[in-house]
DRENGUNU-396577 format. One record per residue (C-alpha): residue number from 0; residue in three letters; x, y, z. Coordinates in steps of 0.5 Angstrom, whole numbers. Example, Ala and Ser with C-alpha at 12.3 -4.5 7.8 and 13.67 -1.06 7.14 Angstrom:
! residues 2
NODE, 0, ALA, 25, -9, 16
NODE, 1, SER, 27, -2, 14
***
This chain:
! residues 419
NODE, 0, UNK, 139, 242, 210
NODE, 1, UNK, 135, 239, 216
NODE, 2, UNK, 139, 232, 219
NODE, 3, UNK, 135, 227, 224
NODE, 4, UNK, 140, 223, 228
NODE, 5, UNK, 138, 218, 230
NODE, 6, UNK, 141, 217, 238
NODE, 7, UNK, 144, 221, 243
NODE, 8, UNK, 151, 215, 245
NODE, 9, UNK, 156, 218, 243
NODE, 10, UNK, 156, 216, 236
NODE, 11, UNK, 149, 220, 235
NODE, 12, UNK, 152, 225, 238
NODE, 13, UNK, 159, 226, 234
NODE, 14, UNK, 156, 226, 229
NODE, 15, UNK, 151, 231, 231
NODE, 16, UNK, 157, 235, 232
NODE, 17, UNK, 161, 234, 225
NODE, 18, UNK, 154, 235, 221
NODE, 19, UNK, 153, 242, 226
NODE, 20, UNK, 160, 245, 225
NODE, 21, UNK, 159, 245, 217
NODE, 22, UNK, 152, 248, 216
NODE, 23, UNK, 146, 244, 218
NODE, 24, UNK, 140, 244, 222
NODE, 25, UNK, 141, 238, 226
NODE, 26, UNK, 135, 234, 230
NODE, 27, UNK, 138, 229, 235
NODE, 28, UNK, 132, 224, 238
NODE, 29, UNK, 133, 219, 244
NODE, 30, UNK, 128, 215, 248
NODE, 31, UNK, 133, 216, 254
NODE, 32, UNK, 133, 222, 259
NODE, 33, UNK, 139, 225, 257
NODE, 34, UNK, 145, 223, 253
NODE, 35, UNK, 150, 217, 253
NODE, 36, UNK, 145, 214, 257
NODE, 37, UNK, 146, 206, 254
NODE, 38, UNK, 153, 203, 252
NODE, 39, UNK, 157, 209, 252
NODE, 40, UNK, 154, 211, 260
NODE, 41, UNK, 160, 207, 264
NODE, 42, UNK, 164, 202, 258
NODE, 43, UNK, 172, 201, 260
NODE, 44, UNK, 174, 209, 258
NODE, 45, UNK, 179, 206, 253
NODE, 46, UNK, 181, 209, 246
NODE, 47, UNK, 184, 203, 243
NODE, 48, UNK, 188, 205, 239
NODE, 49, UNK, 194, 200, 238
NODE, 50, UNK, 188, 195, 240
NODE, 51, UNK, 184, 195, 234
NODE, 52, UNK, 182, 188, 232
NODE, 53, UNK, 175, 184, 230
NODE, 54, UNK, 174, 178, 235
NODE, 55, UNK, 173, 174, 230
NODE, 56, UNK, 181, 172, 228
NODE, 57, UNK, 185, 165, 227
NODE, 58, UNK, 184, 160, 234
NODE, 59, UNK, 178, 164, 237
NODE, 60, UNK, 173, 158, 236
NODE, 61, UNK, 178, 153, 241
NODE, 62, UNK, 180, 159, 245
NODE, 63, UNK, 172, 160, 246
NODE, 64, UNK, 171, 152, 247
NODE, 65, UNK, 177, 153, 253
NODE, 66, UNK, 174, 159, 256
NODE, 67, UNK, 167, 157, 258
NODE, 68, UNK, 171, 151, 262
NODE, 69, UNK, 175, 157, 266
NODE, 70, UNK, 172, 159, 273
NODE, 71, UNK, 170, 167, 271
NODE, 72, UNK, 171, 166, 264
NODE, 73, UNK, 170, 172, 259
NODE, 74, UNK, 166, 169, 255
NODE, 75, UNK, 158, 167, 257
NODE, 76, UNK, 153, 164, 251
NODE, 77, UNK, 147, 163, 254
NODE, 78, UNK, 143, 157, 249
NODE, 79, UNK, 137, 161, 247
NODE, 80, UNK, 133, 158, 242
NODE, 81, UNK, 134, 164, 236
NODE, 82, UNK, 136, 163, 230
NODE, 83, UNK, 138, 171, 229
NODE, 84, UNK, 143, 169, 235
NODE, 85, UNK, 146, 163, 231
NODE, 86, UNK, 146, 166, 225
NODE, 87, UNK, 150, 170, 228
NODE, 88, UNK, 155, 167, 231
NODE, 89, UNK, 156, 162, 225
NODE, 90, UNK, 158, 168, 220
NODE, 91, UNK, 163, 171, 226
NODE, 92, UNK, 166, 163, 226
NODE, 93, UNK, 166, 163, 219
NODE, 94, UNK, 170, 170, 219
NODE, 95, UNK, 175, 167, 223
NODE, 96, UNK, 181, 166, 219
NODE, 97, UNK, 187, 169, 216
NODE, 98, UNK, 186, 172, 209
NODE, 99, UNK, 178, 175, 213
NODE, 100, UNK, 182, 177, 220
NODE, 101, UNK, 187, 181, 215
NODE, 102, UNK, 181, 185, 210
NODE, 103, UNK, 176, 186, 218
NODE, 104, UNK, 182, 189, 221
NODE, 105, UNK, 185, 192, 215
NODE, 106, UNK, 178, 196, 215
NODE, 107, UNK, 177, 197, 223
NODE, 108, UNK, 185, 200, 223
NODE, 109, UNK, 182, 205, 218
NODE, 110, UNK, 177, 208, 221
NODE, 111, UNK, 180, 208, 229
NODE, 112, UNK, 187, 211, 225
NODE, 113, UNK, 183, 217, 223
NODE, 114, UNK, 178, 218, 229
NODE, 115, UNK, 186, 217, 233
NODE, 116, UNK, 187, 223, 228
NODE, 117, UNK, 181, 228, 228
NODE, 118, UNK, 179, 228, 236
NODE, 119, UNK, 185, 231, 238
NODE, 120, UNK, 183, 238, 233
NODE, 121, UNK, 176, 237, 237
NODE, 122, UNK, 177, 237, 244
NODE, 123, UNK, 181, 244, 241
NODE, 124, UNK, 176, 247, 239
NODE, 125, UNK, 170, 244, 244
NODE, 126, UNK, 176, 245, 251
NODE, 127, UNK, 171, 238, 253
NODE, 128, UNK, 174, 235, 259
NODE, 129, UNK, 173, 228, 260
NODE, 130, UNK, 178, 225, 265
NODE, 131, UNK, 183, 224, 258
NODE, 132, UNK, 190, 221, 259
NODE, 133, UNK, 195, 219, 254
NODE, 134, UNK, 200, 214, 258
NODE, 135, UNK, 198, 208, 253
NODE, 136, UNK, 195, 200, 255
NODE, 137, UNK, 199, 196, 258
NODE, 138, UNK, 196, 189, 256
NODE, 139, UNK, 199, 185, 262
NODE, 140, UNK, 201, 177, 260
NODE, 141, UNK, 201, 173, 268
NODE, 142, UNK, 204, 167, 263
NODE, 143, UNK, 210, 165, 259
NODE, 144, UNK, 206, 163, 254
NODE, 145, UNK, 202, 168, 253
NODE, 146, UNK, 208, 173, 252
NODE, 147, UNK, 210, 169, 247
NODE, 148, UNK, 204, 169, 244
NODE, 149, UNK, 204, 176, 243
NODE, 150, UNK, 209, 176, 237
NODE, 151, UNK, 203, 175, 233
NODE, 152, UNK, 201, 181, 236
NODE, 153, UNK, 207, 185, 235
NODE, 154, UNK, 207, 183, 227
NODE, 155, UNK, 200, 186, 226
NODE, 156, UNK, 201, 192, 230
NODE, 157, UNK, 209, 193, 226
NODE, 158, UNK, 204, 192, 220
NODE, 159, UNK, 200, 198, 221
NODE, 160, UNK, 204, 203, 224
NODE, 161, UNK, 202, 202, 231
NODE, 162, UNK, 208, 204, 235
NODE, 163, UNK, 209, 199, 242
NODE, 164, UNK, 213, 196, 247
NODE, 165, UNK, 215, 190, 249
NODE, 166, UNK, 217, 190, 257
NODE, 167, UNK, 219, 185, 261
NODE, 168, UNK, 216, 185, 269
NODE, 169, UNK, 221, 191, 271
NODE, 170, UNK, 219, 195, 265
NODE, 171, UNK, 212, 193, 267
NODE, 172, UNK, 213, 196, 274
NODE, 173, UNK, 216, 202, 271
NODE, 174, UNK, 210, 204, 267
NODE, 175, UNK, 205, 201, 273
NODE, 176, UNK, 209, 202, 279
NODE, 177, UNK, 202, 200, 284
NODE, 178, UNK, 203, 192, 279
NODE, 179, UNK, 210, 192, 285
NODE, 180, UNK, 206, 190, 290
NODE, 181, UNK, 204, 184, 286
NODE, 182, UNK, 210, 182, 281
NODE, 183, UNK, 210, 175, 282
NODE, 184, UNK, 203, 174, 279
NODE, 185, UNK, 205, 176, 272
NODE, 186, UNK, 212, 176, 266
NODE, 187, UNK, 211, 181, 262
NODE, 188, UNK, 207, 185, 258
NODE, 189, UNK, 206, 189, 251
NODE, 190, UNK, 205, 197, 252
NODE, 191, UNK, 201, 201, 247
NODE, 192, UNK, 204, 208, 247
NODE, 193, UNK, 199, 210, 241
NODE, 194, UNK, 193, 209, 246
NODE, 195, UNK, 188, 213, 250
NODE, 196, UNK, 184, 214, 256
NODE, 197, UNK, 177, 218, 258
NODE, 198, UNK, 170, 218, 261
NODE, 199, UNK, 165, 217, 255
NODE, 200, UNK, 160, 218, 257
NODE, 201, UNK, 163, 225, 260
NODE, 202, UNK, 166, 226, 254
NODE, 203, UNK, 159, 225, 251
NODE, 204, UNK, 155, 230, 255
NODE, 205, UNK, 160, 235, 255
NODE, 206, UNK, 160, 235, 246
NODE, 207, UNK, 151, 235, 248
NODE, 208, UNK, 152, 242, 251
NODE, 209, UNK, 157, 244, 245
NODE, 210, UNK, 152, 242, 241
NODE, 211, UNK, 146, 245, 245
NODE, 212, UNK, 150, 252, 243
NODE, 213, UNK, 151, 250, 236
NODE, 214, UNK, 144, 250, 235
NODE, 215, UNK, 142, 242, 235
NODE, 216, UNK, 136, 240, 238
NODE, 217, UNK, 136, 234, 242
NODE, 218, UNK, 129, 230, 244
NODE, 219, UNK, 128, 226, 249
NODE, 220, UNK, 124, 221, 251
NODE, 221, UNK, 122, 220, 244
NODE, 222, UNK, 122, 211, 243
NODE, 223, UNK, 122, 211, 235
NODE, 224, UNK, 115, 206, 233
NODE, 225, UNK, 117, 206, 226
NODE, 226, UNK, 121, 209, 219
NODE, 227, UNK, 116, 212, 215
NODE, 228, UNK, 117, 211, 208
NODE, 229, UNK, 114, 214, 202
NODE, 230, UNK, 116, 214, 194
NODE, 231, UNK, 123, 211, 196
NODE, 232, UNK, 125, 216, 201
NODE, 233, UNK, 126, 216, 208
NODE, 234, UNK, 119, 221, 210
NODE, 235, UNK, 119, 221, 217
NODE, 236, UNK, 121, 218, 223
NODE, 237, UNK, 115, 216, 228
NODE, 238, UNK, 115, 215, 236
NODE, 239, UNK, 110, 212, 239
NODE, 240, UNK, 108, 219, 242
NODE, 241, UNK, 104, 219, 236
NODE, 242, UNK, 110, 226, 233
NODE, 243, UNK, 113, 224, 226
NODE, 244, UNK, 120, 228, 226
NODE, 245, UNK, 122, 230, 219
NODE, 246, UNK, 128, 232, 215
NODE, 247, UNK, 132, 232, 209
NODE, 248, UNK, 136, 226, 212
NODE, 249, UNK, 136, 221, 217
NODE, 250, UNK, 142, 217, 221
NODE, 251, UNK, 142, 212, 225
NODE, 252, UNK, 147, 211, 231
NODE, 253, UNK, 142, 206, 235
NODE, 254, UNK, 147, 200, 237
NODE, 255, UNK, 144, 194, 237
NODE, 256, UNK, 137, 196, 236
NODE, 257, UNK, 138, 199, 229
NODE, 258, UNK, 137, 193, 227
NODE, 259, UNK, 129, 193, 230
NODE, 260, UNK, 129, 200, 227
NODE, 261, UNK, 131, 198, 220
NODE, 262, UNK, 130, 191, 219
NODE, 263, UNK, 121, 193, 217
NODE, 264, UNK, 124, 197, 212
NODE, 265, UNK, 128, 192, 209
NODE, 266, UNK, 136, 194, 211
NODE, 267, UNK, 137, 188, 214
NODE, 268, UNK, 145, 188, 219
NODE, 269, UNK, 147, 183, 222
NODE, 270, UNK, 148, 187, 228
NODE, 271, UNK, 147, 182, 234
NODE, 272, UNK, 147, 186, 242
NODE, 273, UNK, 153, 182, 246
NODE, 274, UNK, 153, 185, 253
NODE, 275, UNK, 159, 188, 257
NODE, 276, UNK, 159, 189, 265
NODE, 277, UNK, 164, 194, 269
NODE, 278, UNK, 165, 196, 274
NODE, 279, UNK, 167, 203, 278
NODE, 280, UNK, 171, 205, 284
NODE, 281, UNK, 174, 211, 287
NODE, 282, UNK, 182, 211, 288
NODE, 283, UNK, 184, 210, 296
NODE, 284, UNK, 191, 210, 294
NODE, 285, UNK, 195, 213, 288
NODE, 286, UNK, 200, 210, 289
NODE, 287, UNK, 197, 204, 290
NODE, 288, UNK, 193, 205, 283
NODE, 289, UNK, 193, 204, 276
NODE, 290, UNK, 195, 211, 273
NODE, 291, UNK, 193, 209, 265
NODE, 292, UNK, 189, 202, 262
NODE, 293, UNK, 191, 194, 264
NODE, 294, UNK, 188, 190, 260
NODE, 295, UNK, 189, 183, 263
NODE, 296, UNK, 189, 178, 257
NODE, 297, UNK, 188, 172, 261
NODE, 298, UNK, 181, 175, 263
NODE, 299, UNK, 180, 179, 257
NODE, 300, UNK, 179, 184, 263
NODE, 301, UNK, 181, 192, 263
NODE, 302, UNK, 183, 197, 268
NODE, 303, UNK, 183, 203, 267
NODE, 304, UNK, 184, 210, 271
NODE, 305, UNK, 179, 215, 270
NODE, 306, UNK, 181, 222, 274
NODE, 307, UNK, 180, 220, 281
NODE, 308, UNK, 175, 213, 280
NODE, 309, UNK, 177, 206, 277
NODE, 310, UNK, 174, 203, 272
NODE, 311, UNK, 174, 195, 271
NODE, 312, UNK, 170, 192, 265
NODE, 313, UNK, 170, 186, 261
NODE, 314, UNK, 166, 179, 260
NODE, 315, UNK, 163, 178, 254
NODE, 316, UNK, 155, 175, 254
NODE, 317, UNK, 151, 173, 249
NODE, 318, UNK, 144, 173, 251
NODE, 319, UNK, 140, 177, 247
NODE, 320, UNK, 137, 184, 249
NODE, 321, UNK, 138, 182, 257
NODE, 322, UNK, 141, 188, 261
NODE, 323, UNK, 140, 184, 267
NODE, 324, UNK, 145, 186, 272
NODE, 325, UNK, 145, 180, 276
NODE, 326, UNK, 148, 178, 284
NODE, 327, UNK, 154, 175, 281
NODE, 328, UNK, 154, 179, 273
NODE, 329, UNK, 161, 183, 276
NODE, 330, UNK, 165, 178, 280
NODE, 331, UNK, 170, 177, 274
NODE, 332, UNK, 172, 183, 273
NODE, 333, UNK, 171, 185, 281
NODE, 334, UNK, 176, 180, 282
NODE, 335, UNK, 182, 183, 277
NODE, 336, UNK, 182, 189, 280
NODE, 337, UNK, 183, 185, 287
NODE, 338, UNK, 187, 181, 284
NODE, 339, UNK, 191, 186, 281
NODE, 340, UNK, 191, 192, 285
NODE, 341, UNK, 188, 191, 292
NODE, 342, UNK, 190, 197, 295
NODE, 343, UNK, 188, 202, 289
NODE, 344, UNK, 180, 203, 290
NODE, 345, UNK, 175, 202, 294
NODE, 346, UNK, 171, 196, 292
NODE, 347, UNK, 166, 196, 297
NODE, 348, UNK, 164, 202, 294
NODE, 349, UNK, 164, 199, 287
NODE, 350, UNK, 158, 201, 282
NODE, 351, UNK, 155, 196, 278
NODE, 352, UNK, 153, 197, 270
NODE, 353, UNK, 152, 193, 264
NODE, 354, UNK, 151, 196, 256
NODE, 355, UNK, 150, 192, 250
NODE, 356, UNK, 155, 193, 245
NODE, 357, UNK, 153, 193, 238
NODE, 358, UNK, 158, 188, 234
NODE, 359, UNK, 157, 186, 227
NODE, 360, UNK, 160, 178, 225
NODE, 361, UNK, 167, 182, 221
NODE, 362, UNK, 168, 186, 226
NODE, 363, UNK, 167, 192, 223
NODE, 364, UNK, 162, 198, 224
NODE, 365, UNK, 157, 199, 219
NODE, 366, UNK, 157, 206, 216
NODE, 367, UNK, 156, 211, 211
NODE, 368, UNK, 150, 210, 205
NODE, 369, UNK, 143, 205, 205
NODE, 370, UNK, 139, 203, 200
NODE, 371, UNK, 135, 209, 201
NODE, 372, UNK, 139, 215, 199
NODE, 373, UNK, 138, 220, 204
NODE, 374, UNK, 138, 214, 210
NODE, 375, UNK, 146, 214, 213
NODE, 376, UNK, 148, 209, 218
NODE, 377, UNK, 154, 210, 224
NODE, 378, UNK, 153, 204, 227
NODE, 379, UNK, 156, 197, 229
NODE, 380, UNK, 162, 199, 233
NODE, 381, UNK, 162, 192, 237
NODE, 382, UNK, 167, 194, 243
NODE, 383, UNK, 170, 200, 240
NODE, 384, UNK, 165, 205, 239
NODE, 385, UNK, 169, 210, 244
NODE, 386, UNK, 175, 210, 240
NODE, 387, UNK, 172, 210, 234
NODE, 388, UNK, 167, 215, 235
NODE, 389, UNK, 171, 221, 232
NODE, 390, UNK, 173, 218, 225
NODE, 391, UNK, 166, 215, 224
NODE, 392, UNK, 162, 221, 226
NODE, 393, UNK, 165, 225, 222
NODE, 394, UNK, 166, 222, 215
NODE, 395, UNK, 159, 220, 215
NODE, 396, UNK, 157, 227, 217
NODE, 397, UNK, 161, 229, 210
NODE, 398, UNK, 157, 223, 206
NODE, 399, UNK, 150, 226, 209
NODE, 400, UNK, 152, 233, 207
NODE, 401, UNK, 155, 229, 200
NODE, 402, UNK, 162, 231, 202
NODE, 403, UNK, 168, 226, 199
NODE, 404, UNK, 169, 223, 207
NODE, 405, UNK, 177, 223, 208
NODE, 406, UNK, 178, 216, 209
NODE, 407, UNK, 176, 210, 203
NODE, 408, UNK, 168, 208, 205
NODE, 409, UNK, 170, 202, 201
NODE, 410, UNK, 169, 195, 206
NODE, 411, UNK, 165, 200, 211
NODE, 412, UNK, 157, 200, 207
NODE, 413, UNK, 152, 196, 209
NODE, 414, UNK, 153, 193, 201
NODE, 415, UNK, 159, 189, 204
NODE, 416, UNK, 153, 184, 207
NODE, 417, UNK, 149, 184, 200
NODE, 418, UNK, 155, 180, 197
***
């Protein structure tokens, strides 16, 4: 069987993988230059699994109204006159409560349990390096109140079988040893010991040259025009260099532009762009830096270790397909890592980026069968497609080559949206 993958992130490219190790011919096309150019190229490096929940979730919308009064603020909305946007922002609103909060996480946990599962056999068989640790997430609470609220967090984590520890400043320290240097400046926090962490886009590059020697063919520099479709099939997928690229089936792995890809075909996916921004540094001191993932849980910001850099990355900003990366876009999270770890890295040598993450208003990715019986998606992964990429790329490989997957794809399918 011929496969045509559409992306070359490290969803695309997972997938690619998965689809060559059991048999078939794959085909992986990209209008970028290379692999894991866009949201996979410099995102905050954590594979959350302890921290796998939709945004959409009981008092976001009051928390929402409180955030755009802060100073640097995690969350930006800009007032664009669209419809999609709005639309999609009432349906994220309308998902926030508990019995929908419950079902989104329930399927969400699903999916990065069983990534958390296969990606450890995968880095076996393939000997990827990408910067990869195993010390968990230390999410950081600066106030009483905050700690206290992590009950709530603790319940769902104690539901799921996700394992953490709750640590007083002390303990912190000792998980952290660098956050001595500004131990007043918070109360506690709750560590993940389930989580991970690693460099994307290394990963993905690493997993493109496996793949290379697998037999996979990337193109690049290949912008998708159209999807052709005749008598009730996927025929063929059209570039604008005039090339129409064929195979037996298609899977898209295009983030947030899947949407303009499948939308003329009639799969309408209420996938919306909501940009993040990073930041990355070199370590001028170990001691002094972050030696796993901070998250920050008053700024929403993480700051996580990656072999001899610093990535700090958060805010999220709804604006549409921008990817401008303006004069004062990285303030917040440059002044976590200054407010945290001042003598860590380098900030002077920081280097900027934003990518737009693919969410969808429940949280939960969009995978698995179309309409279209030989067109598959592996899309919508919002903020966790790093950690979900494993798990996802590998049941929709099975799907594709019509395998039963090893997770339920109930809750996971477009169809959910047709209801």
């Amino acid at each position: 069987m011929k496969v045509v993958v559409m992306g070359a992130g490290v969803i695309g490219v997972t997938t690619a993988y998965y689809l060559a190790k059991q048999g078939a011919e794959v085909v992986v096309i990209d209008r970028q230059s290379g692999p894991g150019q866009e949201t996979s190229y410099a995102n905050a490096g954590q594979l959350s699994y302890g921290m796998t929940s939709p945004w959409a979730a009981p008092g976001i919308p009051m928390k929402a109204v409180k955030w755009m009064f802060m100073k640097r603020r995690p969350l930006f909305i800009w007032p664009l006159i669209s419809p999609t946007m709005w639309a999609w922002c009432a349906r994220m609103v309308s998902n926030c409560n508990e019995e929908s909060y419950r079902i989104n996480k329930g399927r969400m946990v699903r999916v990065s349990s069983y990534s958390r599962d296969v990606m450890p056999e995968l880095i076996a068989e393939t000997g990827i390096a990408y910067d990869g640790r195993e010390q968990g997430t230390l999410q950081l609470f600066r106030t009483a109140k905050q700690m206290a609220a992590s009950q709530a967090d603790q319940d769902i984590l104690a539901e799921y079988g996700s394992p953490y520890d709750v640590l007083d400043r002390n303990s912190c320290i000792g998980a952290e040893p660098a956050l001595a240097e500004v131990r007043h400046k918070f109360v506690g926090g709750l560590r993940l010991t389930a989580d991970r962490t690693g460099d994307c886009r290394m990963f993905t590059v690493g997993l493109t040259k496996k793949c290379v020697e697998m037999g996979v063919a990337f193109h690049y520099g290949q912008v998708i025009s159209s999807v052709a479709v005749e008598n009730g099939r996927i025929a063929g997928i059209d570039t604008e260099i005039g090339e129409r690229i064929t195979g037996d089936a298609y899977v898209c792995a295009m983030g947030s532009y899947a949407v303009r890809v499948l939308n003329p075909i009639g799969i309408k996916l209420p996938v919306y762009p909501v940009k993040g921004y990073s930041v990355t540094l070199p370590v001028t001191n170990d001691k002094y830096a972050p030696q796993s993932t901070v998250m920050d849980e008053t700024h929403k910001v993480a700051i996580t270790r990656l072999g001899d850099r610093i990535r700090v990355a958060g805010q999220a900003e709804i604006a549409g397909y921008s990817n401008r990366l303006g004069p004062h876009a990285v303030d917040t999270v440059k002044h976590v890592i200054g407010d945290l770890f001042p003598r860590g890295g380098d900030i002077s040598k920081a280097e900027g980026w934003t990518g737009l993450r693919p969410m969808t208003p429940d949280g939960t990715p969009v995978l698995g069968a179309t309409q279209y019986d030989n067109l598959f998606l592996n899309t919508g992964h919002g903020t966790l497609g790093w950690t979900m990429a494993c798990g996802s790329g590998r049941a929709v490989a099975d799907l594709v080559l019509g395998k039963q997957p090893e997770i339920s794809m109930e809750g996971l399918t477009a169809a959910r949206y047709s209801r």
